[in-house]
C-alpha positions, -999 to +999 in steps of 0.1 A: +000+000+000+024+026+008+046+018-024+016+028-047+008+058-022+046+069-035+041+058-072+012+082-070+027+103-051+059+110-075+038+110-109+015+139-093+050+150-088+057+148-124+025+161-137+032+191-117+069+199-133+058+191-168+030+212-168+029+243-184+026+278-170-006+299-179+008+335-192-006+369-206+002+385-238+018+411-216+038+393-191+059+379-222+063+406-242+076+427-207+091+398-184+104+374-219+138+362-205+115+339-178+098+322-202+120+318-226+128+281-237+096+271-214+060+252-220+038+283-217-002+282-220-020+315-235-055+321-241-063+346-266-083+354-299-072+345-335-059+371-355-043+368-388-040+332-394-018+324-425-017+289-436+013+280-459+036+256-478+074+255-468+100+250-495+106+215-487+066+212-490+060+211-451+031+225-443+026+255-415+006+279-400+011+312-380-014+335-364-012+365-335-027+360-304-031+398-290-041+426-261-044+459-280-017+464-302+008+443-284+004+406-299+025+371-294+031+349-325+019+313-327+034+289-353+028+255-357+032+225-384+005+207-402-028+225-408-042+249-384-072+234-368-086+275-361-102+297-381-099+336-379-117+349-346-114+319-325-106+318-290-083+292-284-055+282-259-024+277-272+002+253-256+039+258-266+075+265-264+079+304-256+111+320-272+119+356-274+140+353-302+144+322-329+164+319-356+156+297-387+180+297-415+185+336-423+153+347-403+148+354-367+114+358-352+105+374-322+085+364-291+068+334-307+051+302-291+056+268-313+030+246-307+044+220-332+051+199-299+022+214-277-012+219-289-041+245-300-075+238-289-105+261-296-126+274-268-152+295-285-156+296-324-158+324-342-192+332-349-207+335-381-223+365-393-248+349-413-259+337-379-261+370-364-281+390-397-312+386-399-332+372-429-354+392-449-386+369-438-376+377-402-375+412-402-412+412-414 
């Protein structure tokens, strides 16, 4: 009994260090060197999502997660499973600065190892007009 109370007890343990740290648009942008290399979680609306075709013919997407004017990059392989307007949380690897062959980026979560999961979808505007028949 007490050796599963300490299997238990070490993979709660575990749980705990791998888990990732929930962040704001503006504690990375101002406090960046703490996060940067770690898991991060961020919640935050869609904004220009760009889907895309790599050289090699990798697929990849990017979109900004954002407060104001201040806004965090997200990119990620395969194809984005978001739409525009979405609020999602991402999961990811926070770096302040990453370069890839003769770019750098700046302050950008990849989720390739992490995940994006949609909280609310978008909603549609053809749900939110209304029909001719129902303004009558």
């Amino acid at each position: 009994m007490r050796t599963v109370a300490i299997a238990v007890g070490i993979l709660c343990l575990t749980m705990v260090v791998q888990s990732q740290e929930q962040v704001t648009v503006q504690a990375l942008l101002n406090n960046g060197k703490q996060y940067d290399g770690k898991q991060v979680a961020l919640v935050g609306v869609v904004r220009e999502l760009k889907e895309k075709v790599s050289k090699k013919g990798n697929p990849y997407f990017t979109f900004k997660i954002g407060e104001g004017k201040q806004s965090i990059s997200i990119f990620g392989y395969g194809k984005a499973n978001v739409k525009e307007g979405d609020r999602v949380r991402v999961i990811g690897k926070f770096a302040v600065e990453k370069r890839v062959a003769y770019a750098t980026y700046y302050n950008e979560i990849d989720v390739s190892k992490g995940k994006v999961e949609v909280l609310t979808a978008a909603s549609s505007d053809k749900a939110k007009a209304p029909t001719a028949d129902a303004k009558r």
